[in-house]
C-alpha positions in Angstrom: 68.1 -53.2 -21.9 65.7 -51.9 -19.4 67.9 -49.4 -17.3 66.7 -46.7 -15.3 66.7 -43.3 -16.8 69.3 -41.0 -16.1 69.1 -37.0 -16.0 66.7 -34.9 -14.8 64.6 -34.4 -17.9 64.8 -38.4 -18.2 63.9 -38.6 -14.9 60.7 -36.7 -15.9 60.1 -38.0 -18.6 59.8 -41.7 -16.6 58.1 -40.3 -13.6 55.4 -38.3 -15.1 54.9 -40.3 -18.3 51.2 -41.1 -17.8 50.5 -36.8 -17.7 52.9 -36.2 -20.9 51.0 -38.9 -22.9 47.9 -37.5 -22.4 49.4 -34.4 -23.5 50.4 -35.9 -26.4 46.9 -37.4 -26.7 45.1 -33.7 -26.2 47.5 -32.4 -28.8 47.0 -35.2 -31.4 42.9 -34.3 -30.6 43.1 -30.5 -31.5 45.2 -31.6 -34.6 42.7 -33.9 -36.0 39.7 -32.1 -35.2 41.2 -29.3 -36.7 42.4 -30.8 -40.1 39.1 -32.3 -39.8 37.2 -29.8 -39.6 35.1 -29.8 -42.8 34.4 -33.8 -41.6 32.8 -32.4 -38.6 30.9 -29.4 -40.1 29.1 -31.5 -42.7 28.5 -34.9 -40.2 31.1 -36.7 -43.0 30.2 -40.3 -40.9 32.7 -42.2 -42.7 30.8 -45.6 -42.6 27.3 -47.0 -42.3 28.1 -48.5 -39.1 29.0 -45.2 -37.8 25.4 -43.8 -39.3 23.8 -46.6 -37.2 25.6 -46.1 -33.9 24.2 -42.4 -34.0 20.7 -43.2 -35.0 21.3 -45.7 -32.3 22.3 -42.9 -29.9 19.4 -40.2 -31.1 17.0 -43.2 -29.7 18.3 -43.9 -26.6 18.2 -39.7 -26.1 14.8 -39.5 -27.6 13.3 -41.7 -24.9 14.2 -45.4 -26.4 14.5 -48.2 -23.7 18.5 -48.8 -22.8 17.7 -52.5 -23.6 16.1 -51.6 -26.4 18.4 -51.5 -29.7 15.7 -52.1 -32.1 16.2 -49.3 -35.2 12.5 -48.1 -36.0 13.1 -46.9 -39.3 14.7 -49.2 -41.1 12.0 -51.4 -41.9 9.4 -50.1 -40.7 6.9 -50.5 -39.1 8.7 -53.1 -37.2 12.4 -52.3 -37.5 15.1 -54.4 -36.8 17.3 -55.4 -34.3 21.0 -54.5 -34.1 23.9 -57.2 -32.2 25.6 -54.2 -30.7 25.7 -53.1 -27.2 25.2 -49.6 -26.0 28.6 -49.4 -24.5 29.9 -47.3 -26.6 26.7 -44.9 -27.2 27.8 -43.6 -23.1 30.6 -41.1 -24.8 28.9 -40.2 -27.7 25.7 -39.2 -25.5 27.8 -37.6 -23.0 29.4 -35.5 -25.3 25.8 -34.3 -26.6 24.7 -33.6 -23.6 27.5 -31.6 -22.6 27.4 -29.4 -25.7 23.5 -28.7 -25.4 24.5 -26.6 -22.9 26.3 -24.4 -25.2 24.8 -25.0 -28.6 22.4 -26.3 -31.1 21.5 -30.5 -30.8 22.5 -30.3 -34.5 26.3 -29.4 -33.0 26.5 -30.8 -30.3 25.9 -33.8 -32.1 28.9 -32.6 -34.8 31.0 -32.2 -32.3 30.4 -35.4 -30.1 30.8 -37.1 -33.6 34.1 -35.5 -34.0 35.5 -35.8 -30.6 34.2 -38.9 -29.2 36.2 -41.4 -31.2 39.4 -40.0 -30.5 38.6 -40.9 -26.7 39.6 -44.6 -26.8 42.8 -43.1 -28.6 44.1 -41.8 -25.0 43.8 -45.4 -23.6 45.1 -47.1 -26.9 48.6 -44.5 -26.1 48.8 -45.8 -22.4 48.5 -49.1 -23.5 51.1 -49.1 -25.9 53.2 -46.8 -23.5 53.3 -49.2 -20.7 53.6 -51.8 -22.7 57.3 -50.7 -24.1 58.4 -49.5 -20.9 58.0 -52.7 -19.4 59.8 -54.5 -22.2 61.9 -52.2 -24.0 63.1 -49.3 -21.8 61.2 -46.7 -19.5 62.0 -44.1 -21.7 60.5 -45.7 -25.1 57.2 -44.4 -24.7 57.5 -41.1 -27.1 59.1 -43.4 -30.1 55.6 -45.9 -29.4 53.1 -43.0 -29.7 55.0 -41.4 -32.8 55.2 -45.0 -34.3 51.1 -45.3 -33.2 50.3 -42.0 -35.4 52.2 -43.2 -38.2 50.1 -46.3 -38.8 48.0 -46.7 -41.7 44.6 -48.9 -40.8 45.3 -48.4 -37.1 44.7 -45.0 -37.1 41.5 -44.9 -39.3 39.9 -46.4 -36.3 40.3 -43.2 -34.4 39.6 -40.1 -36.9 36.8 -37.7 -36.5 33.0 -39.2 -36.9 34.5 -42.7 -36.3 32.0 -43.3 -33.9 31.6 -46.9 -34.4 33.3 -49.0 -31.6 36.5 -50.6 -33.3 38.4 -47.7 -32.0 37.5 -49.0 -28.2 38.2 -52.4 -29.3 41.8 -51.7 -30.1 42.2 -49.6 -27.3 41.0 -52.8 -24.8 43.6 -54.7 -27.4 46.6 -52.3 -26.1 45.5 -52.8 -22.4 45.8 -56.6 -23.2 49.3 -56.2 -24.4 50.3 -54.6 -21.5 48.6 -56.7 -19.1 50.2 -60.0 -20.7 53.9 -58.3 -19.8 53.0 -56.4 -16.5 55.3 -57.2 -13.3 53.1 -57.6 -11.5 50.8 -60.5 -12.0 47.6 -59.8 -10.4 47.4 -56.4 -12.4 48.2 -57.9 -15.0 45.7 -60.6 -14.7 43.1 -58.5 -13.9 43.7 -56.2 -17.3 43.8 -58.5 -19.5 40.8 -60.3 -17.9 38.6 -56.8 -17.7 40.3 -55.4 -21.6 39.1 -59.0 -22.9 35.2 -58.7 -20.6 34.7 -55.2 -22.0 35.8 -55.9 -26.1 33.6 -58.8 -26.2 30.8 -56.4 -24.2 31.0 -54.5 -27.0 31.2 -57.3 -30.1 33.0 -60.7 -30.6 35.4 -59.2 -33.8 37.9 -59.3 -31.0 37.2 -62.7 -29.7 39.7 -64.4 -31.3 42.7 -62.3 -29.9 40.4 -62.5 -26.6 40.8 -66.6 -26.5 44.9 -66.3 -27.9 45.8 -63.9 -24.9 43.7 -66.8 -22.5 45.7 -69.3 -24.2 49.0 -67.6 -23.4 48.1 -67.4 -19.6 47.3 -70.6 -19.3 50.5 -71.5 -21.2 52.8 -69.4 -19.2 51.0 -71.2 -15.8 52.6 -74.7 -17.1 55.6 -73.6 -18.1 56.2 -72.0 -14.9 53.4 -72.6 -12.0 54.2 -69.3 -9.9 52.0 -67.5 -12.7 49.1 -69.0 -11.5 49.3 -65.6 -9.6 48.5 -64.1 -12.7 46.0 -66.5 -13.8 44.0 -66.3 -11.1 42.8 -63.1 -10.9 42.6 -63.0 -15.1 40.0 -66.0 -14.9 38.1 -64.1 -12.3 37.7 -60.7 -13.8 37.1 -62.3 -17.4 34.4 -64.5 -16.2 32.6 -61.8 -13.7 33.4 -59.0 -16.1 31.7 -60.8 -18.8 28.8 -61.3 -16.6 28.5 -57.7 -14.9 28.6 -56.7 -18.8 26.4 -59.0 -20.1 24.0 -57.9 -17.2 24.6 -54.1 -18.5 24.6 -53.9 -21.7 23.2 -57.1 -23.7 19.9 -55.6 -25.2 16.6 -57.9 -24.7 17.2 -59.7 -28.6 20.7 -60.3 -27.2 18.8 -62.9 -25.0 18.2 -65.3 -27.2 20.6 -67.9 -28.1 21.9 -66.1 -30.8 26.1 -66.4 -32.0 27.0 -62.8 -33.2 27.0 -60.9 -29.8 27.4 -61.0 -25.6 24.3 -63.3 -25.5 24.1 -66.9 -22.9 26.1 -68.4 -25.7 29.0 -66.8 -25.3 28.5 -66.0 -21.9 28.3 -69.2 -20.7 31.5 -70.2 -22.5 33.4 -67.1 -20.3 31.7 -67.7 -17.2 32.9 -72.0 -17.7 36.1 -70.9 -19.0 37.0 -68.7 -16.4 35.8 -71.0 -13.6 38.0 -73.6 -15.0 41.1 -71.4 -15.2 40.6 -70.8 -11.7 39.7 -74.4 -10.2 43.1 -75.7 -12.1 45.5 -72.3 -11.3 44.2 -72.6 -7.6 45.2 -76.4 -7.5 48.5 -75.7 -9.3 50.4 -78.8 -9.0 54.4 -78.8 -9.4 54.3 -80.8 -11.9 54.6 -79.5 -15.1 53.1 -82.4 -16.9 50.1 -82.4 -14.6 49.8 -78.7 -15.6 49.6 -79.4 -18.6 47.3 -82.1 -18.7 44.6 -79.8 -16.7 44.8 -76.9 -19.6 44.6 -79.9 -22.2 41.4 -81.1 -20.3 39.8 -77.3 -19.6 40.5 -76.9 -23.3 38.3 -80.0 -24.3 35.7 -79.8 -21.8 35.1 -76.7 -23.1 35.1 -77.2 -26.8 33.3 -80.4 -26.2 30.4 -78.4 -24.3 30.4 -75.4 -27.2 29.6 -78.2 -29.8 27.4 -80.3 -27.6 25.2 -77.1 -26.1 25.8 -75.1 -29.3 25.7 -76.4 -32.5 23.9 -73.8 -34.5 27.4 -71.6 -33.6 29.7 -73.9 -35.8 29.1 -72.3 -38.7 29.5 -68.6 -39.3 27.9 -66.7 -36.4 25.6 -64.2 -38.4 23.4 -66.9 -39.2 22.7 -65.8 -42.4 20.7 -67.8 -45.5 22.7 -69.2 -47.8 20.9 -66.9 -50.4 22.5 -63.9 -48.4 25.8 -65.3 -47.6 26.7 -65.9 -51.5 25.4 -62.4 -52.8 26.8 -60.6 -49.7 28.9 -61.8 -46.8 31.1 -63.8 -49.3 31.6 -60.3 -51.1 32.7 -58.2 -48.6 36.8 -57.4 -49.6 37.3 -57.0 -46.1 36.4 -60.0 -45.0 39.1 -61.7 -47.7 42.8 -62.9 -46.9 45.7 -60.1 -47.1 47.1 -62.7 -49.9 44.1 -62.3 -52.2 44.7 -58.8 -52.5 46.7 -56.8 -54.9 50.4 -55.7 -53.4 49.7 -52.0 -53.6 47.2 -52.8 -50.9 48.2 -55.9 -49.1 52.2 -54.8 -48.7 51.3 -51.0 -46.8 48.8 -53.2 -44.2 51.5 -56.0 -44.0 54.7 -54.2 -43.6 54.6 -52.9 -40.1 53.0 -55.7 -38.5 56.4 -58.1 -39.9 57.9 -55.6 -38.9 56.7 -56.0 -35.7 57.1 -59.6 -35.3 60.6 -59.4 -36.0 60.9 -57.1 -32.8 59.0 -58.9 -30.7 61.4 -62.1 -31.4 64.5 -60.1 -31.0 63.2 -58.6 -27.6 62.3 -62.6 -26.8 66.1 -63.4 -27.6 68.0 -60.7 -25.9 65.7 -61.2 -23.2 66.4 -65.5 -23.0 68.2 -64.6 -19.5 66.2 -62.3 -18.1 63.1 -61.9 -16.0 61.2 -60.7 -18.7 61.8 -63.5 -20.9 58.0 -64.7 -19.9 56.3 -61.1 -20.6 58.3 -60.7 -23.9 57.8 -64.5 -24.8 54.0 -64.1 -23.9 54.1 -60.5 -26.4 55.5 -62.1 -29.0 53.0 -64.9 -29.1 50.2 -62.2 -29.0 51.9 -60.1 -32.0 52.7 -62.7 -34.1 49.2 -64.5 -33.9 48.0 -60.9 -34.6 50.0 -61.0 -37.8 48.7 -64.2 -38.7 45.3 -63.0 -38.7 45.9 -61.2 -41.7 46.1 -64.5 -43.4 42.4 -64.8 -42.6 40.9 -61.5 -43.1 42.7 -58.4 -43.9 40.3 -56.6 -41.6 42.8 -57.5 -39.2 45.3 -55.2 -40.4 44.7 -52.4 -37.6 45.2 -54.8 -35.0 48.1 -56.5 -36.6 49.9 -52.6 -36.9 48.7 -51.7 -33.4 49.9 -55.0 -31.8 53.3 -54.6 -34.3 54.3 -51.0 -32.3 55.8 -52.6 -29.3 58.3 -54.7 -31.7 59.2 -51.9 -34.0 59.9 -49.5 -30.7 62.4 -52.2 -29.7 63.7 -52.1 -33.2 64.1 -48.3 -33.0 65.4 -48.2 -29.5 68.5 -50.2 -31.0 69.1 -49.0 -34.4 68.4 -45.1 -34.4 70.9 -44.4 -31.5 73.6 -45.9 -33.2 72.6 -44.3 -36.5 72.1 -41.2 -34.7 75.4 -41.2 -33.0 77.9 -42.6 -36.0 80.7 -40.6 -37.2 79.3 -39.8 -40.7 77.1 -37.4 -41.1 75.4 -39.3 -44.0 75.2 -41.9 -42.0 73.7 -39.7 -38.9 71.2 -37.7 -41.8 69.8 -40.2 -44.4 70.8 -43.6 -42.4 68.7 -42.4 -39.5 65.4 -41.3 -41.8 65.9 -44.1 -44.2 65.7 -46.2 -40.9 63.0 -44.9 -39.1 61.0 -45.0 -42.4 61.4 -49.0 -42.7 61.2 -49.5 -38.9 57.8 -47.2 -38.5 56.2 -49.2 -41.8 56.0 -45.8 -43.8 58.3 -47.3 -46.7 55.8 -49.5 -47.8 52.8 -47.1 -48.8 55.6 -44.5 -50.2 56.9 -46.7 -52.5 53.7 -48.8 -53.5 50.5 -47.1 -53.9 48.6 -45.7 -51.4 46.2 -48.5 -50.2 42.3 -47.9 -50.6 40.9 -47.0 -46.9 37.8 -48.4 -48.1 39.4 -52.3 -47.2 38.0 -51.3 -43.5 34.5 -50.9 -43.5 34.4 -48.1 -46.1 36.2 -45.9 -43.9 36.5 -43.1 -46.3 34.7 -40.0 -45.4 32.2 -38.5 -46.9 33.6 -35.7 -49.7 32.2 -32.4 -48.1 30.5 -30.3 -50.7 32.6 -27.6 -51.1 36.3 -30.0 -51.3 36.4 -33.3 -53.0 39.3 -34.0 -53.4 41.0 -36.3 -56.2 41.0 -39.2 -54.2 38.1 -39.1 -53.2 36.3 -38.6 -56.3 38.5 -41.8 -57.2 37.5 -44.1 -55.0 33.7 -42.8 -53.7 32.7 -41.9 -57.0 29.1 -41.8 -57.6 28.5 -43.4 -54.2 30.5 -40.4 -52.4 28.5 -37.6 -54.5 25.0 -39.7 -53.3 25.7 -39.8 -49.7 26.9 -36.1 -49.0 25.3 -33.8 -46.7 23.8 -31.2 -49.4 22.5 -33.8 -51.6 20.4 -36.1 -49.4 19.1 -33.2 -47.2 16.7 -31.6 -49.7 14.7 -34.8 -49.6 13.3 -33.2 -46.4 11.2 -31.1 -48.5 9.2 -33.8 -48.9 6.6 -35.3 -46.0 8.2 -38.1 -44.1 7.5 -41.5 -45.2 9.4 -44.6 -46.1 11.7 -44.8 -48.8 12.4 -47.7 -51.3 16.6 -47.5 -51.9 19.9 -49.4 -52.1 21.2 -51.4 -48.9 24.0 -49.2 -48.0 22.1 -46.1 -48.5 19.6 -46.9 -46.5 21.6 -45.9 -42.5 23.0 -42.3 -44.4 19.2 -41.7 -45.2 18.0 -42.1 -42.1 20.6 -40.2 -40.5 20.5 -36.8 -42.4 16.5 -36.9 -43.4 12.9 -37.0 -41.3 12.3 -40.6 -44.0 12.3 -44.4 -43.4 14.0 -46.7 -45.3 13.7 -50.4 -45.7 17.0 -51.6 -44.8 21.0 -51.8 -43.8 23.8 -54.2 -44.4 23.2 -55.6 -41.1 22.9 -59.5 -40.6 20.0 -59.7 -38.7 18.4 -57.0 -41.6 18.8 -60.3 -43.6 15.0 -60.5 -45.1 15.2 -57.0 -45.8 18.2 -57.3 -47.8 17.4 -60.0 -49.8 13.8 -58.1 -50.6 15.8 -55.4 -51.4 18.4 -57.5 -53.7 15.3 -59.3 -55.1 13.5 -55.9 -56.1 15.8 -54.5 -58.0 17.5 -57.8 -59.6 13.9 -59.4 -60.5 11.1 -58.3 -63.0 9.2 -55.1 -62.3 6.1 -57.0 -61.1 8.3 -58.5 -58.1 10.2 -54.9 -57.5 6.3 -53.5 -57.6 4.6 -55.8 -55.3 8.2 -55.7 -52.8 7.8 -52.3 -52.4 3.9 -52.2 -51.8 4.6 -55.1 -49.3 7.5 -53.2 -47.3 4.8 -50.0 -47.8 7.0 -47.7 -49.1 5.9 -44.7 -51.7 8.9 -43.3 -52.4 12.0 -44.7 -54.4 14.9 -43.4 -54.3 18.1 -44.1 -56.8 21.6 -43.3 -56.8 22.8 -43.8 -60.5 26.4 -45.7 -60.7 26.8 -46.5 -56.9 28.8 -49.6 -56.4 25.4 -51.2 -55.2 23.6 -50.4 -58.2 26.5 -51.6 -60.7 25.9 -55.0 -58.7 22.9 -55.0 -59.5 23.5 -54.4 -63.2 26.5 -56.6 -63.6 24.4 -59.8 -62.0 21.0 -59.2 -63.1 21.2 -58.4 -66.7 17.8 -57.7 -67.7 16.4 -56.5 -64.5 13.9 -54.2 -63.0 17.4 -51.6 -62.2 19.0 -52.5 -65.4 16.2 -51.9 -67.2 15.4 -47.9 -64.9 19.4 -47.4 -65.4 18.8 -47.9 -69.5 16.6 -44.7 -69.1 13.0 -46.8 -68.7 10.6 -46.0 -66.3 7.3 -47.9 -65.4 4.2 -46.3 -65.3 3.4 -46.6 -61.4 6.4 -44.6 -60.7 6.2 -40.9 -61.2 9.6 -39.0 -61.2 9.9 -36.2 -58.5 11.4 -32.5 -58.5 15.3 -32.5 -57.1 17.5 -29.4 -56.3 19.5 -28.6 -60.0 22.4 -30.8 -60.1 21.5 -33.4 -58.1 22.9 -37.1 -58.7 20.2 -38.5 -57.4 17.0 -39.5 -58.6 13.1 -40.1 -56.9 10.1 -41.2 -57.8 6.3 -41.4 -55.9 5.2 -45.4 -56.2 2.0 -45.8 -57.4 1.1 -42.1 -58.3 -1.2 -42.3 -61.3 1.0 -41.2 -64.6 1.5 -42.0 -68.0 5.4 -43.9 -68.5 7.5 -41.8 -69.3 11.5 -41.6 -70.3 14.0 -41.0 -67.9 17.5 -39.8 -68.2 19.9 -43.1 -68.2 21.1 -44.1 -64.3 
């Protein structure tokens, strides 16, 4: 299966395959940013996370402290403070800085914005690339990448003004991949140690795939004790990797005991875990049993010490009132099981990543006499437990069609050869498309509808003002028309001050105007949510006496954003119920915006009579 190439263009084709990738990756850049291009122009941040991560970035460039991740205006005058890590700010600043020197700040920051999330796309590439050459065939590489592009979710991560950091995430996902099937065992170690140190640096949504690929070390050390070679220098670079990036990039709030971040918590269990890995790969006794019976024990003590040392972790790490968790965490469609979802959408996520896992256990079975039986047994594990995750959140999907690409090249790497090479030109023609549509995943989103994008994290981009598009207008609606570039920058006309307005407005606000806002759907914004939820779902006196509280003197409404129809549908009745029926109380005083625009503003506690108002 794995035979060395033959031919010279083969032959460079497997010895310069690290330079034609990136290749690849420059030319998939230009494409994107070109089709893109309107994205860019207008700052179309496709998320509120990504909104956040540039205010975040502004800060640090304006002077803030590098520990310091505390967001000044969102609820001001304190502000709050975010779980992430400035890790993935480096790029995006870089970027910046670099185009200062040939532009405005207004775009360089457009472009950064643009550019800097198909970065992590380059590694994701190599990842996957040395991946299938290790398992599959040196020459597989190409069919990876083109199988890569072709994903649905995955690829989402990696488009223009995706600055968030799920994009580096799965790129440290791919180096874990490769590292679990590399050769040689103390690379291999050492990647899979550093890619799992640096995704946690950044957040914990990978820790669960961080712990699986652990797992599958320390189970391919007692099944065969020679990989304590591999173990080793994994439990060395995960625990001091964790610690050099704890050291570097955990702001001062990440300090504190808390369970959503890089903080002593987790620490802790990464330094203990890795120090046990190595005390029990370095004793390595030849009997399997033993072997076993040390991974069983690491395995408890550490568990045991989690529960003992951390019991406020048990439950979901946000840490979150039960007030919050039932209107909002418990809502989020992302956050629900691939099975709870209708087929048009669950069936294009799912069908790759089965895909996948049928490779992956192919590869395992021709492989059952090889050498690589270990790497591909220790891939298959990984994939497969990536595919299960979609069982438990179907915000797993773009790991569970990254991880599926090294099964579905194997898949390819048999079938479309033969196909390719059969007698009938039918056969040759339509066999090999209809086949490479099935093995890439495409078949599924052509024949059922296209899924919504919005599943992960509302990753549909802002409509740019002069193309909306059908689909967009579809699934953005009224929220798309409130959140675009044109409409919310007028609001600059006005003096800067802090505005009253909906949760997920809030980080686009703050982003494209000089104003404040109160908050963002951010966990540890939780009493700022709920104030906000309680404003506009309670009585006018507790919206009037919120606001005053949270000193805000402006209010600021989109009519018909999914927020607001929350709002609405819960809280018959209500202060927003009551403004979106066309009433207005007489401390707020409507206020001037451009012709046309959707949304609507009004000064708090400017003297007027009450007036009507159109319906919101």
């Amino acid at each position: 299966m794995n035979t060395p190439p033959r031919g010279r263009l083969d032959a460079e084709l497997d010895r310069n395959w690290i330079a034609l990738t990136l290749v690849a990756w420059l030319a998939v850049t230009a494409w994107y940013v070109w089709h893109d291009w309107n994205m860019v122009r207008w700052l179309s941040l496709g998320d509120t996370d990504d909104n956040m991560r540039l205010m975040q970035v502004r800060a640090w460039l304006n002077g803030q402290g590098w520990y310091d991740l505390r967001q000044y205006r969102l609820n001001p005058p304190q502000g709050f403070d975010i779980h992430w890590s400035r890790m993935v700010d480096l790029p995006i600043a870089g970027l910046i800085l670099f185009f200062r020197l040939f532009t405005s700040n207004a775009w360089a920051e457009r472009l950064a914005c643009g550019i800097a999330p198909l970065i992590p796309l380059s590694i994701t590439m190599l990842g996957l690339g040395a991946t299938v050459r290790r398992l599959v065939h040196p020459l597989s590489w190409p069919l990876a990448i083109v199988f890569l592009l072709m994903t649905s979710a995955t690829m989402l991560m990696f488009l223009p003004e995706r600055i968030d950091h799920h994009g580096w995430q799965l790129a440290m996902l791919s180096l874990t991949v490769a590292g679990l099937c590399d050769r040689q065992p103390a690379r291999g170690g050492i990647m899979v140690g550093l890619a799992s140190a640096v995704s946690l640096s950044i957040g914990l949504e990978m820790l669960p795939y961080c712990a699986m690929a652990g797992a599958i070390l320390a189970l391919a050390w007692v099944w065969d004790r020679r990989e304590a070679a591999r173990l080793i220098p994994y439990a060395l670079s995960l625990g001091g990797g964790s610690a050099i990036g704890y050291a570097a990039f955990a702001s001062y709030a990440n300090a504190a005991m808390r369970c959503d971040a890089l903080t002593p918590v987790w620490l802790s269990v990464m330094v203990v875990a890795g120090a046990l890995l190595f005390a029990m790969a370095r004793l390595n006794p030849e009997s399997r049993n033993i072997r076993l019976g040390l991974a069983i024990l690491a395995g408890v003590v550490i568990a045991a010490g989690f529960v003992h040392f951390f019991p406020q972790c048990l439950g979901r790490p946000e840490g979150v009132s039960p007030e919050l968790q039932k209107n909002w965490l418990d809502n989020v469609r992302e956050a629900k099981p691939i099975y709870k979802h209708p087929l048009r959408l669950g069936v294009p996520i799912a069908a790759l990543p089965v895909i996948g896992v049928i490779g992956v256990i192919v590869g395992a079975w021709r492989a059952r006499r090889s050498p690589m039986l270990v790497g591909w047994v220790a891939v298959a594990l990984f994939v497969t437990f990536a595919g299960l995750m979609l069982l438990w959140q179907v915000r797993a999907g773009p790991a569970a069609q990254l991880m599926a690409v090294p099964g579905a090249t194997l898949l390819g790497w048999i079938v479309l050869p033969r196909l390719l090479n059969h007698r009938s030109m039918a056969v040759r023609v339509a066999g090999s498309a209809l086949a490479f549509l099935v093995i890439s995943g495409v078949a599924a989103p052509l024949i059922f509808k296209p899924f919504d994008m919005k599943l992960f994290g509302k990753k549909v981009a802002y409509t740019p003002p002069d193309r909306p598009n059908a689909y967009q207008r579809r699934v953005n609606g009224a929220t798309g028309n409130c959140i675009r570039y044109t409409v919310l920058r007028p609001l600059d006309h006005y003096p800067a001050q802090t505005i009253f307005t909906f949760v997920d407005l809030g980080p686009r606000l703050i982003t494209l105007t000089h104003h404040s806002a109160i908050a963002g759907p951010y966990h540890r914004n939780g009493d700022a949510i709920l104030d906000v939820q309680h404003a506009f779902g309670g009585t006018e006196a507790q919206a009037h006496a919120i606001m005053r509280r949270h000193g805000a003197t402006l209010l600021l409404l989109c009519p018909n954003m999914a927020e607001s129809t929350n709002y609405r549908v819960r809280n018959p009745g209500g202060f927003y119920d009551h403004m979106a029926q066309g009433w207005v109380p007489d401390w707020l005083t409507p206020l001037p915006l451009p012709k046309g625009s959707p949304l609507r503003l009004f000064a708090i506690d400017a003297p007027r009579q009450a007036v009507p108002a159109r319906g919101a």
